[in-house]
Structure formats: C-alpha cells, structure tokens
N, C-alpha and C positions, 0 to 999 in steps of 0.2 A: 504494500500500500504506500502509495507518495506522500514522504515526508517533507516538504521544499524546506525549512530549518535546517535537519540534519542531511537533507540530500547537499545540500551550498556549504554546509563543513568537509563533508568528507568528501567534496570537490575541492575546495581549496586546498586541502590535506592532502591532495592525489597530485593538483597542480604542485604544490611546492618541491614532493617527490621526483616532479619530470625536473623542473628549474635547478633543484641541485645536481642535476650532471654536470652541467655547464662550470659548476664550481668544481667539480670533478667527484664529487660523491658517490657513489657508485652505491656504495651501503642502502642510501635512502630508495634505492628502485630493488635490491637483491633482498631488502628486511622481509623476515618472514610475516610482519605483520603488517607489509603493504599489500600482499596480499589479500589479509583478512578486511584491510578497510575499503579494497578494491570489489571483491565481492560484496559486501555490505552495501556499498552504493547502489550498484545494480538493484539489490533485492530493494531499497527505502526508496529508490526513486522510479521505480518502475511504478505504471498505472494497474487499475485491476484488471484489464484486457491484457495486460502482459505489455504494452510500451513504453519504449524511454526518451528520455529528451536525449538531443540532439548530441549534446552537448556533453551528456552523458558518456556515451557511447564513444564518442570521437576522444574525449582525454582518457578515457579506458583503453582504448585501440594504443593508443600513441604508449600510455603506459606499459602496455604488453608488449609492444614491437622492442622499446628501448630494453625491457629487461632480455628479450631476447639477444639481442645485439650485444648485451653485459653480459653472456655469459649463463643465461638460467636455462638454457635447453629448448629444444623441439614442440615439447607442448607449448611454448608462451608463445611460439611462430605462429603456430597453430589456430591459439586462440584469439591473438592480433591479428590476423589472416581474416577467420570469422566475422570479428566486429567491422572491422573495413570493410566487409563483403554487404554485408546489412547494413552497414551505413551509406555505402553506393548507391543501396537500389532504393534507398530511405529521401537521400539528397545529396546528389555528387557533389556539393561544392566541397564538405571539409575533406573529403577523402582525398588529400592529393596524392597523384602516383605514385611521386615520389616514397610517399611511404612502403607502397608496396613493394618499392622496386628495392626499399630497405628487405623488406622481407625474401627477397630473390623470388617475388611472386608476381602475380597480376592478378585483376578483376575476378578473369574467366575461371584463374584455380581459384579462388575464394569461393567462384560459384561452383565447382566443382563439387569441392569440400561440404558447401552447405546440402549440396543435391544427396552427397553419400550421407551427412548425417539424417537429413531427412528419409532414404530411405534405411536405415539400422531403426528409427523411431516407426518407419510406417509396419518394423516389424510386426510391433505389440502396440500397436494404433490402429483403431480402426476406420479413422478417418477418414476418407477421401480426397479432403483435400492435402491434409500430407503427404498422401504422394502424387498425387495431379503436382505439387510446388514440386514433388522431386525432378518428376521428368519435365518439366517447365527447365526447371535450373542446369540437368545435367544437359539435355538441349544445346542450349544455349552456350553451355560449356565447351560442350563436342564442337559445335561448329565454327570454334574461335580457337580451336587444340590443332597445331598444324600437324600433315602427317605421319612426319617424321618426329614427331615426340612421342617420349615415354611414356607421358599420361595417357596418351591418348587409346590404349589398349584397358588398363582399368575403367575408366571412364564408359568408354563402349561396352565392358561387361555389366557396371551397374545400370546403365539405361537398359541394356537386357533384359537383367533384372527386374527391374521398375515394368515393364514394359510384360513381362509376365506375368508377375504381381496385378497388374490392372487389368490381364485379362481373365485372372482367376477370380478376384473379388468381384471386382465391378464389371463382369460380361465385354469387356472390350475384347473388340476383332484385333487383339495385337498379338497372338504366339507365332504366327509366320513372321513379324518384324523382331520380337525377341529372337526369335533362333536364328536368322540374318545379323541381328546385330549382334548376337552370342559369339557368332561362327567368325564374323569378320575380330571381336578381341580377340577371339583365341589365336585367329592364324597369325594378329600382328604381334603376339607377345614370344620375344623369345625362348630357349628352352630351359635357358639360365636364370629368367625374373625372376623376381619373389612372387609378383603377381599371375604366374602362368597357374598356377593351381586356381585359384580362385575363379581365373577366366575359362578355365576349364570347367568346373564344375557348373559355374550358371549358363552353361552354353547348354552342360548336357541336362541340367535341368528343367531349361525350357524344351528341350527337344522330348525328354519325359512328359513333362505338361502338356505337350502336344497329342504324343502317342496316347496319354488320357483320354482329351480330347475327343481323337481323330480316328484313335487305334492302327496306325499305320503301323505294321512291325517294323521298317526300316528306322524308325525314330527309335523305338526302342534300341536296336540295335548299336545307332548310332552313339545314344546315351550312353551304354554297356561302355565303350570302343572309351569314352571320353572323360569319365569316370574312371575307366581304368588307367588313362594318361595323366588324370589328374595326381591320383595316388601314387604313381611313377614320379613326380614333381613334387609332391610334400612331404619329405623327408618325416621325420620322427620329431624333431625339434619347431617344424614348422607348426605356428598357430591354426592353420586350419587342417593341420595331419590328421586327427581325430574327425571333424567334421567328411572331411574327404570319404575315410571308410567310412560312415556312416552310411553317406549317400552312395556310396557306388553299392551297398549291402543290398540299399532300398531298390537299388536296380535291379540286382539281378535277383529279389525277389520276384518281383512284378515279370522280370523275364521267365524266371518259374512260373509260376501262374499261367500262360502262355505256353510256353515250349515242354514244360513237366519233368524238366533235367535235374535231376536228384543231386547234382554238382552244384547247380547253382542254388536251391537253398541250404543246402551245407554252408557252402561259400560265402553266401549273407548274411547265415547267423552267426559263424566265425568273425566274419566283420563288421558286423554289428556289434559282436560282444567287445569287440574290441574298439569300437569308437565310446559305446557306452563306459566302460569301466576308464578311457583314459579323459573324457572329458569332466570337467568339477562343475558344481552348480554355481559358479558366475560363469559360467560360458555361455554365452546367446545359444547356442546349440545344445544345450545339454539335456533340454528335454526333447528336441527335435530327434537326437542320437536316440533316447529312450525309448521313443513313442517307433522309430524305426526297429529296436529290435524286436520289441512287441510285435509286431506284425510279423519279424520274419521267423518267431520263436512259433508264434500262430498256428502261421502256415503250415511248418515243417512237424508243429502236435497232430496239425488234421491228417497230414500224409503218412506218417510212422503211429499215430496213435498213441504217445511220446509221452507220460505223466511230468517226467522233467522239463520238457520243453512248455507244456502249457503252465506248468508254476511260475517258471522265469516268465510267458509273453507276461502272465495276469500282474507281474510284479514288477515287471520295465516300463508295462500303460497304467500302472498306478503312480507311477514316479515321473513319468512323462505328464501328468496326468498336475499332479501336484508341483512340479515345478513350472510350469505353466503361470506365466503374471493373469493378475485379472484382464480383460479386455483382450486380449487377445485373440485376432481374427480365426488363429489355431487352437483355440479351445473345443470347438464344438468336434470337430474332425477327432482329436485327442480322447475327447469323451466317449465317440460311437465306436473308437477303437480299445478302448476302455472293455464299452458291454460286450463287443464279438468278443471278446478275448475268455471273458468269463461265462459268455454264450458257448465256446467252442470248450471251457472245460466242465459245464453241465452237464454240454452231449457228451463227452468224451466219461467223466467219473460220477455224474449223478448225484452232485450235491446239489438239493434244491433251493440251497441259500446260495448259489451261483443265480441262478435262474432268477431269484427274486431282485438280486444286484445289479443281472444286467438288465432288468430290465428297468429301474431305478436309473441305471447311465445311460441311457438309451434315452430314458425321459428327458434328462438330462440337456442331452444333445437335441434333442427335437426342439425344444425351447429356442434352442439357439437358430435354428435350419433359415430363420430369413437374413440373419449375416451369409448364409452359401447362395441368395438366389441369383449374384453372377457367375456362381462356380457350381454350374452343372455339374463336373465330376464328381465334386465332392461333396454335393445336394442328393445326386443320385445314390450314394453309396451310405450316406444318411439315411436314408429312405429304405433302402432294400434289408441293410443289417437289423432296421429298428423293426422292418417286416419280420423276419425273419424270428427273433425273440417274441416277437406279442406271437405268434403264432405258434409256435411252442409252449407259452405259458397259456394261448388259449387251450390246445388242446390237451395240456395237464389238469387244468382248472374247470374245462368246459364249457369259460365262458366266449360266449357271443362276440362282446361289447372288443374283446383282445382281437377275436377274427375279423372283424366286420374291418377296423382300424390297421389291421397285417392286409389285407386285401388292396386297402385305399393305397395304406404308403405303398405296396407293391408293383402297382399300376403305375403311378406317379413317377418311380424309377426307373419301370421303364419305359414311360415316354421321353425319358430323359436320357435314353441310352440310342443313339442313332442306329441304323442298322447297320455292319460289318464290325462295331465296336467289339472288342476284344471280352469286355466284361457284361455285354448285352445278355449272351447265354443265361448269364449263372443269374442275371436278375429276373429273366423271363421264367426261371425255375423257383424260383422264391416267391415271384405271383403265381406260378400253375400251384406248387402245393399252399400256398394259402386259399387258393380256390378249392381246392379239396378237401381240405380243414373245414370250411363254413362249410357246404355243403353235408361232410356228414357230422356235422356239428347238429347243424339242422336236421337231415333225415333222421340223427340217432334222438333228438331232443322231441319233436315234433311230428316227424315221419311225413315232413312237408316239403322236400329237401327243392331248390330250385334247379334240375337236371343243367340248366344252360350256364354253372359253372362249371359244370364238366365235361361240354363242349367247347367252352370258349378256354379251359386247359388245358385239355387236348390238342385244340388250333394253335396253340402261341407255341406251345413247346414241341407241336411239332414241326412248326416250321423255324422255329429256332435251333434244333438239333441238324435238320436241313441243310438249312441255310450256313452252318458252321463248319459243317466238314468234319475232320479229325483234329480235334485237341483235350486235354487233358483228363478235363469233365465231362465227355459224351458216355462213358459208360453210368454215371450215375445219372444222368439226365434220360439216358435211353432206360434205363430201370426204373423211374418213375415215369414216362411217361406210359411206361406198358402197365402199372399201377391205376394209371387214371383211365386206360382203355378197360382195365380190367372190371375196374369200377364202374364204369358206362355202362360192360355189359351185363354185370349183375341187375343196373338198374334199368335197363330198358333192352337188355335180352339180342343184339345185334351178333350173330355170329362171328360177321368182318370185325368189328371190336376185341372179339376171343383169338382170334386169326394174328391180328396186329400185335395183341398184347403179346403174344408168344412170340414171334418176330424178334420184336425192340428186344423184348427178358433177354433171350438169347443171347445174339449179340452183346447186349450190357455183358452177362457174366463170362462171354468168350472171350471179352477185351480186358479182363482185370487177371491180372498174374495174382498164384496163391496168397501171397503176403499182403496184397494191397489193401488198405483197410475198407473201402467200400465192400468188399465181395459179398462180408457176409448178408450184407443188407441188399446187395440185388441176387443173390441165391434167394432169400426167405421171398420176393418178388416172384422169382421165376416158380418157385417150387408154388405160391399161391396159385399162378396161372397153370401151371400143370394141375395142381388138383382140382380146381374148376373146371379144366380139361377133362377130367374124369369123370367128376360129378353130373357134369350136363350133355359129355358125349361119350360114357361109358369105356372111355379108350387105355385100356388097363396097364398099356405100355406108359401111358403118360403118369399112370399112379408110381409106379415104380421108378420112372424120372424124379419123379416130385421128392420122394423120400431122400435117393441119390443127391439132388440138388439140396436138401437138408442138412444131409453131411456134410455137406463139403460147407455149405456156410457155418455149421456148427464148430468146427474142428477149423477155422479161418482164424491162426492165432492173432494176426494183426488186429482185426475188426474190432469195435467195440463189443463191451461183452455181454450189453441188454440185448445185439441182434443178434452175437451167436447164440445167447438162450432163447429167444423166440425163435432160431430155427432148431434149435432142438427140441424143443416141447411142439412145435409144427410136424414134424417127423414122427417122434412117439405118438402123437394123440392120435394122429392120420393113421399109421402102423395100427393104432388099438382101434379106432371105429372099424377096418377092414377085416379086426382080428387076427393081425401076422403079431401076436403075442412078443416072439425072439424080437424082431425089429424092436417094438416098443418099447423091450426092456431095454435094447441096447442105447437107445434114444433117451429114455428116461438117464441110465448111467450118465451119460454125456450132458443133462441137462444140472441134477442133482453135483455133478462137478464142476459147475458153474458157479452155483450159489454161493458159496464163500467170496468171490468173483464182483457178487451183484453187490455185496454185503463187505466189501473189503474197509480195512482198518483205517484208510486214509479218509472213511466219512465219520460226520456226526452220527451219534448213537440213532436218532431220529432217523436219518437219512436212511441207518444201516436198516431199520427196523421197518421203515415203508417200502424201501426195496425188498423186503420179504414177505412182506405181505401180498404186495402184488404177485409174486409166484409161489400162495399159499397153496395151490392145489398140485406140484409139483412131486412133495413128498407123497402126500397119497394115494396119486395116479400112480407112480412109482413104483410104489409097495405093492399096487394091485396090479401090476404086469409082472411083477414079482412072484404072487405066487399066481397067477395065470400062468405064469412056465416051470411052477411047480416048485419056486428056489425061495422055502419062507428066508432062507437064510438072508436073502439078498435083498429080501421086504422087508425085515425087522432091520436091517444097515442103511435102506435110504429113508427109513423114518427118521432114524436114529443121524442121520448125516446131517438132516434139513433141521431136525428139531435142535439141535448142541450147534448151530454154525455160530453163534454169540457167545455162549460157553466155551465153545472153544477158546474163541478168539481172550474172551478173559482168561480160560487157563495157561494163555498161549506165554501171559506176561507173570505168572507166580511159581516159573521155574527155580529151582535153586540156585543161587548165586554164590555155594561155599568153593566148585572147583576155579570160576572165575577169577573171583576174591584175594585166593591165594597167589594167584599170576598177576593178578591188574588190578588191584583194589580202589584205584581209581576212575576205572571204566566201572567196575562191577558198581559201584556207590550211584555214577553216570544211569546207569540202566534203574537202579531205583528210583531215581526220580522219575528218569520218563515215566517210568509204571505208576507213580501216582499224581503223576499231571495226568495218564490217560486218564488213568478211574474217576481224577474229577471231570474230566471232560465227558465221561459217558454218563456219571451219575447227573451231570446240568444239562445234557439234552438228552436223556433218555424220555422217552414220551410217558407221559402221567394216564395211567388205567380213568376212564371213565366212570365217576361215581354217581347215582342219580341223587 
C-alpha cells in the first residue's frame, strides 16, 4: 500500500547510496542493508493494483545496474535489466540506453527476460493474460535477436513453448507453429550449449502435444528421437538432467500405449524412477516428475498385474498430487490421474476403500474440467477415466444415478476424441461398457431395460475395433464387444448376434499369449458364449469348449484373481448342471485354491470378509461334487479350506519366534510388532455382526 512519507525517505536514502560513488564509496551500494531498504521501497510505494511511480523504478534500476558494475554479481544485472525493461514500455524517457549498454544488454533482452519470466509464472497461473504478455514480449524479442546470436535459439524455444501452452489451455490453432518454432531452436543451438537440452525437450514436447492432438505416430516418434537427444545433452550435473528423464519416461510410455513394446514401459519407469527420486521439492518439476511416474508405474500394474508397481503409481500421484501449488492449471489433470491410479488398484486387489477414493479424486477433478475446455486432450481423458470409476462403483452399488452420469461423461469423451486418434478406441470402450452397465442395471432392477443401449454399443465399438486395425487393446475390446453381442442375443434372440459373438470371443482369446493378464477375462467371455452355444443350439462340442476355455482362464496366473475364480466356478457349476461330477470336482479344487487369493493379507479385514462372502456358495458346491465322486475325504477338506481361510491367515502370524530369536533377535522383536499392528488393524475393521 502507498506510503508517499516513507516512500520520499527511503528515496532519498537510495539517492544518497547512488551519489556516494562519485565520492568513491563503494560500501554505500555493496551494504547488505541497501538492499533491505531497496526492496522496502518497492513494496510502500507500490499502488494496490501493483504500480509504481516512475520515479521509483528508474533510481531502483540505476541502483541495481551500479551494484552490478561494483562487483555484487549476475543476479543484480539481472534484476537492473528487468526494471529498465518495465520502465521502457512504462515511459522511455528515463530509461536511457546508455544504461543498458552499462549492463552489456539492450531493450529486446530485457524483453526477453521479462517474456521467460512470464512464462515460468504462467506455469502455476492460470491466467490468460500472463501468457498472451509472454508471447506478446518474447515476439517482439525474437524479431529484434539477429541470427546469428546466441539468444536467439532459447528465445525460439520458449515462444514454442508459450505457443503450446496457448494451445493447450486456451484452444489456440498454434501446435503446428510450436513444433516449427521448436524444430527451428533446436536445429540453431549447438551441440555444446547449455541450452541445447532445454531446446530439445520443448521441441519434443510440442511435437507430443500434437501427437495428443492429432495422433499422428510420426510425432510421437519424433518426440521419442528428441527426448532421447535431449538426455544425451544433460549431463548428471545439468539443472534440467532430472527433468529431461522424466519426460522422455512420459514418452515412451504413451509410445507403449500404442506400439505395446514391453521395453518401452520398463524403460519409462526406470526413468521415471529416476527423475522422481533425483528431483527435490523446490524444483518446478518435481511434481510434474511424480505425476509422470505415476502413470508409467500405472501402466506397467495393468500389463504384468504388478502389486508393486500399482503401490509406487498410487504413491508418486499422491505426491504429484500434493506438491502441486494451489491454482494450478495442472491440478485437475494430476487429480484424475490421482483416481485411475487407485481405480486401477481396486481392479487389480479389491480394496473397496480404493474405489471409494477414487472416486472422491475423480470428483475432485470434475470440479475443475472447465479450466480443460481449450485442452481437449486433457478434457477428454477427464471425462473417460471419471467414466470409467462411476461405472464400476455403479455396478458394485447398483446405483442408477453412478450409471446414468458414466454414460454422459462417456459420450462426451468421445466426441472429443477425432477419429484415427490413437486413444479414441479405448474411450469408445469405456462408453460401450457403460452402456451395458445401465442397461442391465435397468433390466436386473426393473426388467425395463432400454434394448437401444445395446445396439448403439455394439455400433460404436464395432466400428471402433474396425476402424483400428491391430494394436494393443483389440483383444480386450474384441472380448467385450462379443459380451455385448452376447447380450443382445439373450435379449432379443438374433442368431447372427450368437454367430458374431463367437467370432470376436475367438479371436480376443487367440490374440492374448498365456501370461497376458487380460486372458482370463476374455476366456470366462468366450467360454459364456460357448455355453449359450449349447444351451440354445444343443451343440455338445461347444459344451466341452466352454469348460476347456474355463481352464485355461482359471489357471491364467497373470490375470486378476476375481476372473480366474469366476472362470473356475463357471467351469464347475457348468460341469455339475450336465453332471460330469470328475470335471466339477476338479473345477471346484481350482476355484476353493483361489480363495485365500480373493481374501489375501494385503486387504482390510472388511475387504477380506466381503470378498468371501460373495463366493459363499463355493465351499458347499465343493463338498457336494465331493462326494458326488464318492471322495467324502475331499468334501470335508474344501469345507474345511473355505471355512479356516481367516484363521488361517491369523495363525499364519502366532508362529514361534524362539528359533528366530536366537539368530536375529532383532528381526525376530521386528516381526512382533508387525503381528500386532496387524491384529489391530483386523480387530478396527473387522465388520461388526448385526444386532436387532
């Protein structure tokens, strides 16, 4: 707030500072507390819109240039630089060039300077016009930087930049001019700069941005190619070394994604780990690094089915997450990658306090979805992820109001996904199964179901799986859409539905090698449409497929372990309505071996206790294919397996600890604790008996 009293002291106090050089003083510009009264001024004479007098500014400028000149260092150039710079565009008269030409500068670096600090601020600004002045300033900078100077390659990477930036946020037609003006820093900076890394990276960043965009593979490509010259140019000691891997990590995940090269998300999350762990949290990058390994830790859970990998993503996009400033144009994006993370270890381990979290972060980020409406990419990918959770918790919940809401955001996403778009597929699969979510949401609640979401899910996804060709996801897209055919013909009885379904299953399960974790979930697909095969055309070959195809997803060690025991209790149950008794039993073994599986240690007691309930009839069907083949021995052991799977697990921690003890008595002390953190941890969420 403007004091003119003390603002006219600590001016004349500033002038007397410059006037003693003349007498040779030197002390009166180097005193550490000409700084403190230099700063003071500014803040008591500035207005409450943030300006200053003239007058101000110009004996600050002068003051900073002279301590420069005396010997105080780069920053006070720097900041002398600044003020002449904003005093130019303010009122050229006091700024004479002379001064500048003190600083071994001109106008154009001042505007330079001010354009880069404007865009580091439009980082975590969400302003518009901060960075509309960036590219205003670096403009104007560029076209007064002759060609043959130095500057003039950083310069042209941060317009890049800027120029990206504006087309992310604010919908501008500029990633063709970013990636042009990217392409033309990179090529003028030699191989020796400081600044070749930097120019590097925002080249390939916009060329990324674009492949978002555009989905052109050559962009990607390109990125890969440029990203990896950058990291070849930042050494270990270089300030943006850590940044560098971060980003080329984030490339070649999204190149996984895409191409499905098990090198390249190794690759990513090697370098990711390694940008995360070397950046600190003052680094502008440090949550960016986080929020990247998060994704590539993600990724590589859903591909291997990875319990380590999804702890680390949920725990680098919680840090990403939290180190994140307020305001931040990058919060919302940070958030939705937040709940997939914890979306993808619900599906993956079955805590349903993940599910209830991410959808909480999800909320989160929806809130924020109208800072994306010029960054379609990142609006879409909001949209589909936040789909994809309400839809899951609708169909655990069974409510409506989740589906109705996964349906909308579905759609939304992909209208917003062009067609040839690399990520179109996977969002056009995210609206067919939410359309078959509401749908038997409805038939099972009402028995009113609207048949035309399950034609119009059938139509998108199959001409999305069409239309794609061969990449990564077609075998899990091709085994739900044979799910929704299947579904069709239960409800309206079309043979060519039965026909197609069998088709796609096929295929889906020919294209997944053993390990891969989708299988066992398009086995338990195919083997459904085989036994509907049988049910309604008697085709006794197709029953015997069906079982077969049970197996094999049963026994799918990769897969999650809720679809290999849905296809093993598919396989027994199926085995016992036909009364092949041997099959059943061996089906039930397989299923009853699960259970520990469904119910393992790393859940809440809760968690553990509802996952067994939902496959309460397991042991007893069990026991009764048991002695249906005559083996009471083997029905009183899978009663006995299903009933103690808790007991166990508690006996599993009141082993004796005397031969330990005597070896390691500090490990063995170690293991008593854990054992009674767990006990408290089961006795605070063991679920409370019902009393009336």
């Amino acid at each position: 707030m403007t004091d003119p009293a003390e603002t006219e002291i600590l001016l004349n106090a500033l002038r007397r500072r410059i006037h003693a050089v003349d007498q040779g003083d030197f002390h009166a510009l180097l005193d550490p507390d000409a700084l403190t009264e230099a700063d003071l001024l500014l803040r008591v004479s500035a207005t409450p819109d943030g300006l200053l007098p003239v007058e101000v500014v110009h004996t600050t400028a002068v003051f900073r240039a002279l301590r420069f000149l005396s010997g105080a260092g780069e920053e006070e150039r720097l900041a002398a630089l600044r003020l002449l710079t904003e005093l130019r565009l303010a009122s050229p008269e006091p700024a004479v060039d002379d001064v500048f030409a003190a600083l071994g500068a001109d106008v154009h670096d001042g505007l330079a300077l001010l354009g880069a600090d404007l865009l580091a601020r439009a980082r975590t600004d969400p302003d518009p016009q901060v960075l509309n002045r960036a590219v205003g300033l670096l403009e104007i900078a560029i076209r007064a930087t002759p060609d043959e100077s130095a500057d003039l390659a950083p310069r042209l990477s941060n317009l890049g930049l800027a120029y990206r930036m504006r087309a992310e946020r604010l919908g501008t037609d500029e990633l063709d001019r970013a990636v042009s003006t990217g392409a033309r820093a990179a090529s003028m900076c030699p191989p020796e700069s400081f600044d070749r890394p930097g120019c590097l990276v925002n080249f390939a960043d916009s060329l990324h941005a674009r492949f978002e965009r555009v989905g052109r593979p050559e962009d990607l490509e390109r990125a890969v190619s440029a990203h990896t010259a950058a990291a070849e140019a930042a050494p270990a000691e270089h300030p943006l070394h850590a940044t560098v891997l971060g980003k080329r990590g984030a490339a070649l995940t999204a190149r996984f994604l895409v191409q499905g090269s098990a090198d390249d998300i190794d690759a990513a999350v090697a370098l990711c780990e390694k940008a995360a762990s070397a950046a600190t949290p003052e680094d502008p990058f440090y949550a960016q690094n986080h929020n990247n390994l998060g994704i590539a830790r993600a990724v590589r859970a859903t591909l291997a089915n990875a319990r380590g990998d999804i702890e680390g993503a949920v725990t680098a996009c919680r840090e990403a997450v939290a180190a994140t400033v307020p305001g931040d144009p990058s919060s919302v994006v940070r958030w939705q990658n937040l709940a997939a993370a914890l979306y993808d270890r619900f599906e993956l381990l079955g805590a349903r306090a993940d599910l209830d979290a991410a959808a909480a972060a999800s909320r989160h980020a929806l809130r924020g979805q109208a800072a994306l409406v010029g960054d379609p990419v990142s609006l879409a990918m909001l949209l589909s992820n936040a789909s994809s959770i309400l839809r899951v918790r609708g169909d655990v919940e069974d409510g409506g109001e989740d589906l109705e809401l996964a349906v909308d955001t579905a759609r939304r996403a992909v209208d917003l996904s062009p067609p040839g778009h690399p990520n179109r597929v996977n969002r056009v699969h995210n609206y067919a199964t939410a359309l078959l979510s509401r749908f038997e949401h409805w038939n099972r609640t009402s028995g009113s179901a609207d048949a035309e979401d399950l034609t119009l899910a059938v139509m998108v996804l199959g001409e999305a799986t069409e239309e794609s060709g061969e990449y990564p996801g077609r075998p899990k897209d091709l085994s739900t859409l044979g799910l929704l055919l299947l579904r069709r013909f239960e409800h309206e009885g079309r043979p060519s539905d039965l026909r197609a379904a069998m088709r796609v299953c096929e295929e889906a399960v020919a294209l997944l090698p053993s390990r891969h974790p989708a299988l066992a979930g398009a086995a338990l697909n195919l083997g459904s449409v085989l036994r509907t095969r049988f049910t309604a055309q008697g085709d006794v070959d197709a029953a015997g497929a069906a079982v077969e195809t049970w197996k094999t997803g049963a026994v799918a060690g990769s897969s999650p372990v809720a679809l290999r025991l849905a296809c093993a209790r598919q396989w027994a149950e199926f085995a016992a309505r036909r009364g092949a008794w041997e099959s059943a039993a061996e089906g039930y073994v397989q299923a009853c071996a699960l259970l520990p599986l469904i119910a393992w240690r790393g859940l809440a007691r809760s968690d553990r206790e509802h996952g067994l309930m939902r496959q309460a009839p397991v042991a007893t069907d069990a026991a009764a294919s048991g002695l249906a083949i005559g083996d009471a021995e083997r029905a009183l052991r899978h009663l006995e397996q299903a009933r103690t799977v808790l007991w166990n697990q508690h006996l599993d921690l009141r082993g004796r600890t005397d031969s330990l003890r005597a070896v390691a008595p500090r490990l063995a002390q170690s293991l008593d604790t854990v054992r009674r953190a767990l006990d408290e941890v089961d006795f605070a969420t063991a679920s409370t008996p019902y009393r009336p």
